[in-house]
C-alpha positions as CSV (number, residue, x, y, z in Angstrom):
1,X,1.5,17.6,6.9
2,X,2.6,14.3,5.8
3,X,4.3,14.5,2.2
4,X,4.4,11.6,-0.3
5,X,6.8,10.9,-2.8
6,X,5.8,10.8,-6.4
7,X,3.4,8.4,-7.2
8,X,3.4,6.6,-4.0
9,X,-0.3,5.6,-2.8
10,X,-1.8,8.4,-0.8
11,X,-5.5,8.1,0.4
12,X,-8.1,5.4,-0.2
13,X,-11.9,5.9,-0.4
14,X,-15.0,3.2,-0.6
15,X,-18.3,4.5,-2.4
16,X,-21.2,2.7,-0.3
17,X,-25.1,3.2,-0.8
18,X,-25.6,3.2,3.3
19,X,-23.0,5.6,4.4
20,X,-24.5,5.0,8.3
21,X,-23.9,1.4,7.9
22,X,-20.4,1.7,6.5
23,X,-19.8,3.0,9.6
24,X,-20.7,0.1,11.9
25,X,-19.0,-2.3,9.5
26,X,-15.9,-0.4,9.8
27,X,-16.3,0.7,12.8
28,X,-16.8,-2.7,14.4
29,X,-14.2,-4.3,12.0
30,X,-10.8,-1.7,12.4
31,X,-11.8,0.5,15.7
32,X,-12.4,3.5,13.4
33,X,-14.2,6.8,14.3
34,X,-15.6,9.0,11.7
35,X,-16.1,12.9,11.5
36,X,-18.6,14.2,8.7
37,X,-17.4,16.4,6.1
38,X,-18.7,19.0,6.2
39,X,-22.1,18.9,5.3
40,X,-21.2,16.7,2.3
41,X,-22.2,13.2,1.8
42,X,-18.7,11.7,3.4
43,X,-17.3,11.0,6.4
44,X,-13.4,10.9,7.2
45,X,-12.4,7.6,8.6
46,X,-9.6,8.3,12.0
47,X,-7.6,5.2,13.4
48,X,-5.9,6.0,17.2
49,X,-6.9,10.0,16.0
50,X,-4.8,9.6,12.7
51,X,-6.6,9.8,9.3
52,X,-7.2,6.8,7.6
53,X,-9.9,6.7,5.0
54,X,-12.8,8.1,3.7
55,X,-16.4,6.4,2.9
56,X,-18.6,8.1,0.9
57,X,-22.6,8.1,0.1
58,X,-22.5,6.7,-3.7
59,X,-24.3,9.7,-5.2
60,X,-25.5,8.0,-8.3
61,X,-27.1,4.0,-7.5
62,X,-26.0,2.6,-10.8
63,X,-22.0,3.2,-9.3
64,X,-20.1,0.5,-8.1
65,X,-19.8,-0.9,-4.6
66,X,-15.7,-0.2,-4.5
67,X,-12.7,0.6,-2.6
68,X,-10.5,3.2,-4.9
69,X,-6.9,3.8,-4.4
70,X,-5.2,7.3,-5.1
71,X,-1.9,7.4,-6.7
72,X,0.1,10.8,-5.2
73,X,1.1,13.2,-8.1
74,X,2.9,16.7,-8.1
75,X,1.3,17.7,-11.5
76,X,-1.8,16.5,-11.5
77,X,-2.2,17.7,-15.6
78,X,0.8,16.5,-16.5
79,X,0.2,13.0,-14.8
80,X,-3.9,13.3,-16.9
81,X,-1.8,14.1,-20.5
82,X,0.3,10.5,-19.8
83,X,-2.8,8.9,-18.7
84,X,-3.8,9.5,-22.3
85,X,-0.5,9.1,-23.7
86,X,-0.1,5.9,-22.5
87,X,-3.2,4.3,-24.0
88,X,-5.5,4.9,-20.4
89,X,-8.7,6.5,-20.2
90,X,-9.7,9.3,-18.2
91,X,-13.4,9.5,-16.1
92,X,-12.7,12.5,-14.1
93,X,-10.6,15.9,-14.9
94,X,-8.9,16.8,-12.6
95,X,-11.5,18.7,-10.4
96,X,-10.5,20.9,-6.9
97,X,-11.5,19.4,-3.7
98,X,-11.6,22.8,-1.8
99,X,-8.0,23.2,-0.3
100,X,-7.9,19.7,0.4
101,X,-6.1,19.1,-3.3
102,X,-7.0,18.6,-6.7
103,X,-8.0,14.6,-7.9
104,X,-8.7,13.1,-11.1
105,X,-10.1,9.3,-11.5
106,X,-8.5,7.4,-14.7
107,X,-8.4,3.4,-16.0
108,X,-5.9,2.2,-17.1
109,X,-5.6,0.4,-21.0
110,X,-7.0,-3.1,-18.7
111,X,-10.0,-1.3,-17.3
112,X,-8.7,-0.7,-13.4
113,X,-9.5,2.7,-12.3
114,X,-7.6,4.5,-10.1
115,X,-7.3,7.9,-8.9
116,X,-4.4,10.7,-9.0
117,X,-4.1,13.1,-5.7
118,X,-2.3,16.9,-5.7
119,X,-2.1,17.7,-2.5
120,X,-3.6,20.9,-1.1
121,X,-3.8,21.0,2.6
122,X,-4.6,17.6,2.5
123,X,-1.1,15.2,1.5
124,X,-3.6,11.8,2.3
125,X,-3.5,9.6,4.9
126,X,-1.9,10.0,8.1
127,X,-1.1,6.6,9.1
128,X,-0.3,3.8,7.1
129,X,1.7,0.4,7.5
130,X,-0.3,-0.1,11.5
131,X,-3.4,-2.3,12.5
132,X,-6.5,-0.5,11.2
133,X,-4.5,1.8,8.4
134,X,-3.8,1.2,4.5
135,X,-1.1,-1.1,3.7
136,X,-0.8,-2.4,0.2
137,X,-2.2,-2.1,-3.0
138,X,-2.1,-3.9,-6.4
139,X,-3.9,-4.1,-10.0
140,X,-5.6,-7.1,-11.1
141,X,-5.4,-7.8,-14.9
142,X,-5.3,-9.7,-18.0
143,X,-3.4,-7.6,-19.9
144,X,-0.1,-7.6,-17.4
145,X,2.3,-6.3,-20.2
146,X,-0.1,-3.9,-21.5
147,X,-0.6,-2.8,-18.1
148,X,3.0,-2.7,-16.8
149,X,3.8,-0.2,-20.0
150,X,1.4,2.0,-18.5
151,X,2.1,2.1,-15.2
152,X,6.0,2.4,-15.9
153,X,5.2,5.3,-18.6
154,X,2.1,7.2,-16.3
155,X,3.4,6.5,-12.4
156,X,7.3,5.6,-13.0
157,X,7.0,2.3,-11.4
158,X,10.4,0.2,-12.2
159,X,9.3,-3.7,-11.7
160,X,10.2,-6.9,-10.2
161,X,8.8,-10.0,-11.2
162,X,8.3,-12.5,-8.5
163,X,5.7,-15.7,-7.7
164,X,3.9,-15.9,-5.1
165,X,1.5,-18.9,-3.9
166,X,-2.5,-18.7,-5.8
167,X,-5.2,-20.0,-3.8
168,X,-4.6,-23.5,-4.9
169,X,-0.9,-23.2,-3.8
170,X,-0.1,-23.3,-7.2
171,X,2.8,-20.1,-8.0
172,X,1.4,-17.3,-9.6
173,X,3.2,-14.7,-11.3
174,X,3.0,-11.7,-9.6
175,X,5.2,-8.4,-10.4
176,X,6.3,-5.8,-7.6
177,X,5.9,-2.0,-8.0
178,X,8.9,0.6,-6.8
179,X,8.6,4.2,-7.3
180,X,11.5,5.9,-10.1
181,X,14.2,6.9,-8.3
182,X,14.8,3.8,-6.4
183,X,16.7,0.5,-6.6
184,X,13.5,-2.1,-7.8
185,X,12.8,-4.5,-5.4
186,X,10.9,-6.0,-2.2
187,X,12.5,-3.3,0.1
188,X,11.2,-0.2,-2.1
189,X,8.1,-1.8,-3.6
190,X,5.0,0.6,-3.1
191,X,2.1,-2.0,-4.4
192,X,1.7,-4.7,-7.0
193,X,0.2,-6.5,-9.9
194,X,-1.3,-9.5,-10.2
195,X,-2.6,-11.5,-13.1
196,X,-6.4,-12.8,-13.4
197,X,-6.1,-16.4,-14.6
198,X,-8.3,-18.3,-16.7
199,X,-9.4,-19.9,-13.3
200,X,-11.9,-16.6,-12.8
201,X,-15.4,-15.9,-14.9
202,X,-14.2,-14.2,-18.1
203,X,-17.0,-10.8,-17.1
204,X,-14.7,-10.0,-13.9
205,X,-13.0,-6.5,-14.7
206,X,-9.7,-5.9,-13.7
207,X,-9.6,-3.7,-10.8
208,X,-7.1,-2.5,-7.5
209,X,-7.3,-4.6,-4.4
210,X,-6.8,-2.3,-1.2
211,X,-5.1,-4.5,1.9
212,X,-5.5,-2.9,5.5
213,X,-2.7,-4.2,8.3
214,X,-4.8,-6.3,11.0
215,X,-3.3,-7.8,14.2
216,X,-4.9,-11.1,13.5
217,X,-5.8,-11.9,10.1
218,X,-8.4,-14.7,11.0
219,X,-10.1,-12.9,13.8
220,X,-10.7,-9.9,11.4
221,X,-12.2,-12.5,8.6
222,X,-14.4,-13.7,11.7
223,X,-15.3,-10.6,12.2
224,X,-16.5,-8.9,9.1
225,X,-18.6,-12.3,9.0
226,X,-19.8,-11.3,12.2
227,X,-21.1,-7.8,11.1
228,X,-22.5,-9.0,7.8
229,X,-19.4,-9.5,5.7
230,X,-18.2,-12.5,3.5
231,X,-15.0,-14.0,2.8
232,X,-14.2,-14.3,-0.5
233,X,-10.5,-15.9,-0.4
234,X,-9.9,-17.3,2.9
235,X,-7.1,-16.2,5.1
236,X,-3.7,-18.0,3.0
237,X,0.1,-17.3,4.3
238,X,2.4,-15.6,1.6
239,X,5.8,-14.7,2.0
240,X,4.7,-11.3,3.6
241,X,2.4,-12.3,6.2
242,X,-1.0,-13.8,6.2
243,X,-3.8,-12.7,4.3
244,X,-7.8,-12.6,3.6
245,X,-9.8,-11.1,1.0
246,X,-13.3,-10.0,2.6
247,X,-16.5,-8.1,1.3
248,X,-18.5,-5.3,3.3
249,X,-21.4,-5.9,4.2
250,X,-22.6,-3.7,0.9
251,X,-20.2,-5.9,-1.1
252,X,-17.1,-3.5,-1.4
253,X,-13.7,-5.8,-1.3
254,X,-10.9,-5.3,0.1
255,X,-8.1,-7.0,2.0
256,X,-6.6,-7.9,5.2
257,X,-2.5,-8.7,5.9
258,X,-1.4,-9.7,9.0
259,X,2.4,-9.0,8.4
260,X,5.4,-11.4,8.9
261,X,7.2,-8.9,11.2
262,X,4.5,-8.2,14.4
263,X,2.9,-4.6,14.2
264,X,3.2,-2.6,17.2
């Protein structure tokens, strides 16, 4: 069983009202395969055999369309009492998931929700950092120093503040996350957070932005058009590679990086 460090992203799920067509979009978009769970109203999402992702049958309509990222944690009470500590809110105690692991769903003090992971059986996913797997993940907020405290007091993350280029190619400031323990920086950094600007409608919530490796960055932007998808930031070259921000076909966003360095 894979094991993740402390607070290092560990599994990513997307709450979709057509569970069969989140299939085909994905599906047709990343090469996945699915196995049901269970009986229950998911299905676990396999790249090349390797666990993935999840999607999952929204069980209650009035819940958002939405990727969520889970953040590992080897005291899942303990990681719920900073949550609160630190001026977050918490939606979901931590509740069992069999012997998969135990999770809890919080937000932090800007109104980005996340999720916390104990591993069970189940550490998370399997692959990550390949074509079709998890990649990256970062906060959007408008509260960035409200919301670093928290994430440096809850998850341990040590920063480093960088720029990178905004959609108008304009620098935007932009702060890298790296797990305690470790020497800050680009080499160690685990995900991200960015700062909404007075350039976006003043009722978009803050919120995490899953990225999934791709090949080809503009081929998969073509493609989720293709199956019924939009792009909502087309594909822009950062210092990392080249990315695109896309929408499901059921309006869940998410992102695409085609890295600097070629994936095997």
């Amino acid at each position: 069983m894979a094991v993740f460090a402390q607070s290092a992203p560990c599994w990513v799920d997307v709450q979709l009202s057509d569970l069969e067509a989140g299939k085909r979009f994905y599906g047709g978009l990343f090469g996945w395969t699915f196995r049901a769970g269970d009986g229950m109203p998911f299905a676990d999402a396999y790249s090349d055999g390797e666990l993935v992702a999840a999607l999952a049958a929204k069980q209650d309509g009035r819940m958002p369309t939405t990727w969520g990222v889970y953040f590992s944690t080897d005291d899942i009470l303990a990681t719920v009492a900073l949550v609160r500590k630190a001026g977050g809110q918490v939606i979901t105690d931590p509740v069992r998931a069999g012997d998969a692991g135990v999770l809890a769903q919080a937000a932090d003090p800007g109104g980005a929700v996340f999720g916390l992971w104990q591993a069970g059986r189940r550490a998370g996913f399997e692959k990550s950092n390949a074509p079709g797997s998890f990649c990256w993940t970062e906060v959007h907020t408008r509260r960035p120093e409200r919301v670093d405290a928290f994430y440096e007091q809850v998850l341990g993350f040590l920063g480093t503040d960088i720029e990178l280029p905004g959609p108008e190619g304009a620098p935007e400031p932009f702060r890298l996350w790296s797990p305690a323990g470790t020497e800050p920086g680009e080499d160690t950094a685990v995900g991200g957070r960015a700062v909404i600007t007075d350039a976006f409608p003043e009722m978009l919530p803050s919120y995490f932005l899953t990225y999934f490796a791709v090949a080809d960055c503009d081929r998969s932007a073509e493609t989720a058009v293709r199956l019924g998808g939009r792009i909502t930031a087309p594909a822009l070259d950062i210092p990392y590679g080249r990315m695109a921000v896309l929408q499901d076909d059921q309006g869940a966003a998410f992102a695409v990086l085609q890295p600097t360095e070629p994936l095997p």
